[in-house]
N, C-alpha and C positions, 0 to 999 in steps of 0.2 A: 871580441872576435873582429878580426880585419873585413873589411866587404872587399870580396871581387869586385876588382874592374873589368870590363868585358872590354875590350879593343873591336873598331869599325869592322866592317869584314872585311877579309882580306881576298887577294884574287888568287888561283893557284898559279902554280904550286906553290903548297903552304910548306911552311917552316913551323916548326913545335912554338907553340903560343899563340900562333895564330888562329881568329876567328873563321870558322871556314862557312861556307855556305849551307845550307841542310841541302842535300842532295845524294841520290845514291841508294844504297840497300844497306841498312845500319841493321848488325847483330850487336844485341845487348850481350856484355860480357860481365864481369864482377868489381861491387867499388866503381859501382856510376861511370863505367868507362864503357865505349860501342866501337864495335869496329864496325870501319866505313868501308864500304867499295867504291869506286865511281870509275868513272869513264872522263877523263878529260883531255880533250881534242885525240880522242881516239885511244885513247894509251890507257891503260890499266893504273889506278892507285886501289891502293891498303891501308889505311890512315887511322891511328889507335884518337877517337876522341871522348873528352870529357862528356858528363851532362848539359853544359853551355855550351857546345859546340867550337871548344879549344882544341887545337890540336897538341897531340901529350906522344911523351916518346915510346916510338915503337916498341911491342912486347915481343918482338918477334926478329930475326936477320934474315929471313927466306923463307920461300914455301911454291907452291905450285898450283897452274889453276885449270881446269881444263871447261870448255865451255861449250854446249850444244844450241842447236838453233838455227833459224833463216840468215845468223849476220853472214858478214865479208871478213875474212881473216885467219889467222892462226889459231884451233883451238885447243893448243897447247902453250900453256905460257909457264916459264920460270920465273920465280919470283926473285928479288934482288932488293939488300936496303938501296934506295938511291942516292945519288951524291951528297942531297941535302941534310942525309940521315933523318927527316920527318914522316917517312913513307915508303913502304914496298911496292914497287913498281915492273913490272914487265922489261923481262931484257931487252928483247926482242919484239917486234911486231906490234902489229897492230890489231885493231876490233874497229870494223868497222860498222853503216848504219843497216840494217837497225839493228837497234838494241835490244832486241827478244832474245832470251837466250837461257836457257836454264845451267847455273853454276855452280860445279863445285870446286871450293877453295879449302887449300890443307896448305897450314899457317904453322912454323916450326916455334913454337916456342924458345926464349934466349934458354931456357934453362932444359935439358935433357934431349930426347934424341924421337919420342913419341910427337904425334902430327895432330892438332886441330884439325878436324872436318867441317867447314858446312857448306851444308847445301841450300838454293833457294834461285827461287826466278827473276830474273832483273827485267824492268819492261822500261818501253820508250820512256814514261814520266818519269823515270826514276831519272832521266838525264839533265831534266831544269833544276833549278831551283824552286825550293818553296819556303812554306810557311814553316810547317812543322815535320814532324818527324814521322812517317810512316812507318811503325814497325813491323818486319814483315813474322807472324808467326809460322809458315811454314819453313824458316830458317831450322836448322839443328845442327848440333853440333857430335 
């Protein structure tokens, strides 16, 4: 069997293959894959990643977010693949600081017309970078 190569980290926005930072509120999905949230420079991603923290092509073409809390901004957002096609992004608007916020995200799958749910709180630390992977179990789907 071939050994993964893992590539440096990349900076966003990532393109599919790329190493991405751990950052964010990762729901574990199936087949070793997590969908990522973040926040980056204000803007909404959706980002389908590996166990090594690759980024792998969206399962998804759209979805909707809606968000509660003390931030600044829009808490209704559309989701949209974006130009890169590595990620679903916000059409519109912004999120601003802080980043407290309890979220729910409904992710349309490519295949039928039924919605992914989940729900889960995103806090300030979720915005750096770290180490490792904080998974959050109050996520559901």
């Amino acid at each position: 069997m071939e050994e993964k190569v893992i590539p440096e980290v990349s900076e966003p926005p990532y393109a599919v293959g790329d190493h991405a930072t751990i950052q964010g509120h990762y729901i574990p999905l199936e087949e070793g894959i997590s969908l990522n949230f973040r926040l980056v420079n204000n803007i909404v991603r959706v980002y389908w990643v590996d166990a090594d923290d690759l980024i792998v092509e969206p399962q998804s073409k759209g979805g909707s977010l809606h968000l509660q809390g003390p931030f600044r901004g829009l808490a209704r957002h559309i989701l949209a693949l974006q130009s890169d096609e590595a990620a679903l992004g916000s059409v519109r608007g912004f999120v601003y600081s802080p980043h407290i916020m309890s979220v729910i995200l409904n992710v349309q799958p490519l295949e039928g017309d039924d919605l992914n749910t989940y729900t889960f709180r995103y806090l300030l630390t979720m915005d750096a970078a770290r180490e490792t992977r904080e998974l959050d179990a109050s996520s559901t789907n």
